[in-house]
N, C-alpha and C positions, 0 to 999 in steps of 0.2 A: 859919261856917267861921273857921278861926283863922289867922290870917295870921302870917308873920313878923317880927318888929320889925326898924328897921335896926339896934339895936343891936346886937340879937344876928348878924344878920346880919357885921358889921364884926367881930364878934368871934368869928366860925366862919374866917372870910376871913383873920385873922392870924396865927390860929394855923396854918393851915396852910401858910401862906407863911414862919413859923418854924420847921414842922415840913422842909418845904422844902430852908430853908437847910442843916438841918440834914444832911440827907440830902445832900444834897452836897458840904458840906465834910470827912463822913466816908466817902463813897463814894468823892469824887474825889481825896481825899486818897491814897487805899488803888493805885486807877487808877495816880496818877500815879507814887507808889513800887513799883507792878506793871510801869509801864513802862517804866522800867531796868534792866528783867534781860536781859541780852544775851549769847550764847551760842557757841562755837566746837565745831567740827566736820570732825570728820576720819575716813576710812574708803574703804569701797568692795567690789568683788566682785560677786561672781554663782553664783547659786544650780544651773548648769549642770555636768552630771557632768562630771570633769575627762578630757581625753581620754586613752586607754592607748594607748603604741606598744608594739607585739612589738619585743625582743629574740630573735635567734634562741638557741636555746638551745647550753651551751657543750659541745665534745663532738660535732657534732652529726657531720651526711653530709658528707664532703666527695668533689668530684666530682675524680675521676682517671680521666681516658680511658682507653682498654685497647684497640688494636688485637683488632680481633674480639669484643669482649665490649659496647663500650658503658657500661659499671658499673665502678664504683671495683672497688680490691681492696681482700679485708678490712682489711688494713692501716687504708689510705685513710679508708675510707666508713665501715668498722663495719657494714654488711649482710653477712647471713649466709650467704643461703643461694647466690647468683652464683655462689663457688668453688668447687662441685659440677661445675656446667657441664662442665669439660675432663674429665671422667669417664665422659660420656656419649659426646659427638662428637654431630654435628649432622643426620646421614641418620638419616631415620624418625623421632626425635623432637622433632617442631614442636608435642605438645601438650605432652610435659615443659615443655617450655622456654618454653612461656605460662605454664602452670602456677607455675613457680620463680621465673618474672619477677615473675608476681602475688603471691605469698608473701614475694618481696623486698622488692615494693612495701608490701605492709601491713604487714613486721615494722616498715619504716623509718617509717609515720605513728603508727605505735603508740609507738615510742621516742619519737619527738620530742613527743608531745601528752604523754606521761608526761616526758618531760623539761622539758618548760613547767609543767607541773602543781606540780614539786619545786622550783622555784625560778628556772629561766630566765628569769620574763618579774618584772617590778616589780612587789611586792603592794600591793593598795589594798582599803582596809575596803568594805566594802558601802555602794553610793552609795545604797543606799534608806534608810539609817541613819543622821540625822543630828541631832545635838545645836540647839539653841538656850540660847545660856546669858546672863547677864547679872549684872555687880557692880556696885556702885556705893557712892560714899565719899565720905564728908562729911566737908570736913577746915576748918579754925581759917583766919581769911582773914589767920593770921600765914606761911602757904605761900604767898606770892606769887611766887616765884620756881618753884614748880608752873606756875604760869600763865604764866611765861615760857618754863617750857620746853613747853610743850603747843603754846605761840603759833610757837616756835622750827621744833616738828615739823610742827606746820601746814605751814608755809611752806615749807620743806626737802623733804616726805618724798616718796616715789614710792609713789603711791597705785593708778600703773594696772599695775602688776603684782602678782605672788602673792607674789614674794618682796620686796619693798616692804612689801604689807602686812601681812606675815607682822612685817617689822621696826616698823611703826607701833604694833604690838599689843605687843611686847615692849619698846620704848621707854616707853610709857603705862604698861605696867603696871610697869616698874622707877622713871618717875619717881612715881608711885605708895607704891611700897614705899621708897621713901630719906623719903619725911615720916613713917612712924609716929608719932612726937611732935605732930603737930596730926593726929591721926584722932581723931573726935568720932561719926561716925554710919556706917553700913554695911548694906551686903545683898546678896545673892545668890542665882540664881537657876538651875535648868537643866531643858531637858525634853529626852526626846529621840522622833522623829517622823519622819514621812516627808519624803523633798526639796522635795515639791510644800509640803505644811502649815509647814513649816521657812521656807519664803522668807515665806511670810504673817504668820510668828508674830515672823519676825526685823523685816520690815518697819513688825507692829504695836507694835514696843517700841522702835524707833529713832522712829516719828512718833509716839509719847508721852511721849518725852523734847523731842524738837522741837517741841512746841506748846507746853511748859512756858517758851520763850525770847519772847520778844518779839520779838527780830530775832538771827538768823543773821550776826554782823560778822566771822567770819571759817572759813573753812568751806574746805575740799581733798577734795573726794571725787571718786574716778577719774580722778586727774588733773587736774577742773575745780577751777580757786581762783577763790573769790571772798571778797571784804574788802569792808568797810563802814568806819565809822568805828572809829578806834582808843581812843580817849577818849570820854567823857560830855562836854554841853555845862559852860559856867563854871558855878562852883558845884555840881559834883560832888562834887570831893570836900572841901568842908565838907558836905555831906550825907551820903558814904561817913564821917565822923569820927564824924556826929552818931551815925549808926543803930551803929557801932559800939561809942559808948558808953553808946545806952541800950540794944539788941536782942540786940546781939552780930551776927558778919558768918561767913559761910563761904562756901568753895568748894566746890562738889559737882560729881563728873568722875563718869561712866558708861562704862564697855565692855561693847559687846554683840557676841557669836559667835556664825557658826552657824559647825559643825565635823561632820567627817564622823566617823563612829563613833560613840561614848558616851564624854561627857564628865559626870561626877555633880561639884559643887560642895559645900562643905560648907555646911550652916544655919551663918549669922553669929550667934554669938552674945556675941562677944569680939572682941579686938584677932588671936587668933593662930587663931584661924580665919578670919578678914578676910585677913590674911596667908598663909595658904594658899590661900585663892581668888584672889590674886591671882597666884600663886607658879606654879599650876595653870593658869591663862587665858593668862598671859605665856607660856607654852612650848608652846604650842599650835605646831608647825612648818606651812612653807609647804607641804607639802603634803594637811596634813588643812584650813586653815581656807580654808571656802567666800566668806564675810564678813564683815567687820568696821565697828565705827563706835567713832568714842570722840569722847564728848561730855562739854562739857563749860559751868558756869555760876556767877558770870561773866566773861567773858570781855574787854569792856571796861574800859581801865584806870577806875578810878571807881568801879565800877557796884558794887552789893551783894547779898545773899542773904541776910536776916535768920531770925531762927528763927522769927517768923510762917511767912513762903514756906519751909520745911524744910516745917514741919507739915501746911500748905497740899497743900505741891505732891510732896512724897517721903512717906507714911504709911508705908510700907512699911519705911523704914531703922530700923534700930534704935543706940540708944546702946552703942559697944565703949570 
């Protein structure tokens, strides 16, 4: 039997405690500049049909008493056929006068359902029809004043109403569009589905963007804020300079809609279809958008997003 020598032995043993190191220093390296991406977040909503009030419709019955009759007059009400009545007299015919009362009755539910029909009551698209859509933009980490104002509207905005975040969504998507000059990456997305499938496909793209973060430091949805730290620890940023001089550094902000009706996005394949999808998202009014999020990375002062983590973590955006 052949045994093993110690030499070789010592010398199987080093190299993998080389091999080791090695693995570590490029793993934990990797970790540790994974561990500074830090991310803000803002939105809210519900995927709950919005409720309809009746307006009565204009035009309609209006009730004018009438000694002996009970029923507007034509004038009045707009029912037709009561001002027959005084032509008859009232001996002997007690089945006319069901009769007329009935035909009264059903001319007057027939206007009004056909008078609601035509535009009395508030139109809303069909709640079984609802879009999911999603942009997203990589821009030059020379927009930091982007990141102030997203940080701004964090703070500020009123998330637990519709029209709140009707305006959160039209903020984002105008600070947005005022950097065109540092837009470097983009993409865009929509589908459209039912209310039930729509909440699940809205919820599967907003917790895809939030695992990409590390930690959530500043975040307002429905009203709840929560803050973390505002800064990386000492020594940030000579590490935000470093990676900026040899990687390059960006910002990448996300909006995701679900909106009621059909909402089609343009394929990014440019600066000016980038610009239209967001032109499109931003005007989304408070009464078609169910919910909204807008996310955003990074969001600590310091922190960075190098074009490794682009490639990494966004496959999908393309160069405009």
């Amino acid at each position: 039997m052949n045994r093993i020598r110690p030499k070789n032995t010592k010398f199987w043993f080093k190299s993998l405690l080389v091999l080791g190191l090695i693995f570590t220093l490029v793993f934990g390296s990797a970790n540790d500049a994974l561990a500074a991406r830090t991310g803000g977040r803002i939105g809210g909503g519900s995927f709950r049909s919005p409720s309809r009030t009746y307006s009565p419709p204009s035009g309609g019955y209006r009730s004018s008493p009438s000694p002996g009759y009970g029923y507007g007059y034509p004038g009045g009400g707009g029912i037709g056929f009561p001002f027959l009545l005084p032509f008859f007299g009232f001996g002997g015919f007690g089945g006319l006068f069901s009769i007329l009362i009935f035909i009264a009755i059903a001319n007057f539910l027939v206007r009004s359902f056909s008078n609601a029909g035509a535009g009395g009551t508030v139109g809303y698209s069909d709640p079984t029809r609802v879009s999911v859509a999603q942009v997203q933009v990589g821009l030059l980490s020379s927009a930091r004043e982007l990141q102030q104002e997203l940080n701004q509207l964090a703070l500020t905005a009123d998330t637990g109403s519709a029209a709140g975040r009707a305006a959160v969504l039209q903020e984002a998507a105008l600070a947005l569009l005022r950097h065109p000059e540092y837009w470097v990456y983009g993409a865009a997305e929509s589908q459209q589905t039912s209310i039930d499938a729509a909440e699940a496909k809205f919820n599967q793209l907003a917790l895809t963007e939030r695992s990409k973060f590390t930690e959530e430091t500043l975040s307002n949805v429905d009203s709840l804020m929560r803050q973390g730290y505002e800064s990386l620890p000492a020594g940030g940023g000579e590490l935000s300079n470093q990676l900026q001089q040899e990687s390059g550094e960006y910002i990448m902000a996300t909006v995701i809609v679900g909106v009621e009706g059909r909402l089609e996005l343009p394929k990014i394949n440019d600066s000016e279809d980038l610009r239209r999808a967001l032109q499109q998202i931003g005007s989304i009014g408070s009464d078609r958008l169910l919910a909204v999020e807008v996310l955003w990375t990074p969001q600590a002062e310091g922190d960075t997003l190098s074009t490794n983590d682009i490639l990494a973590h966004y496959p999908n955006v393309k160069l405009v």
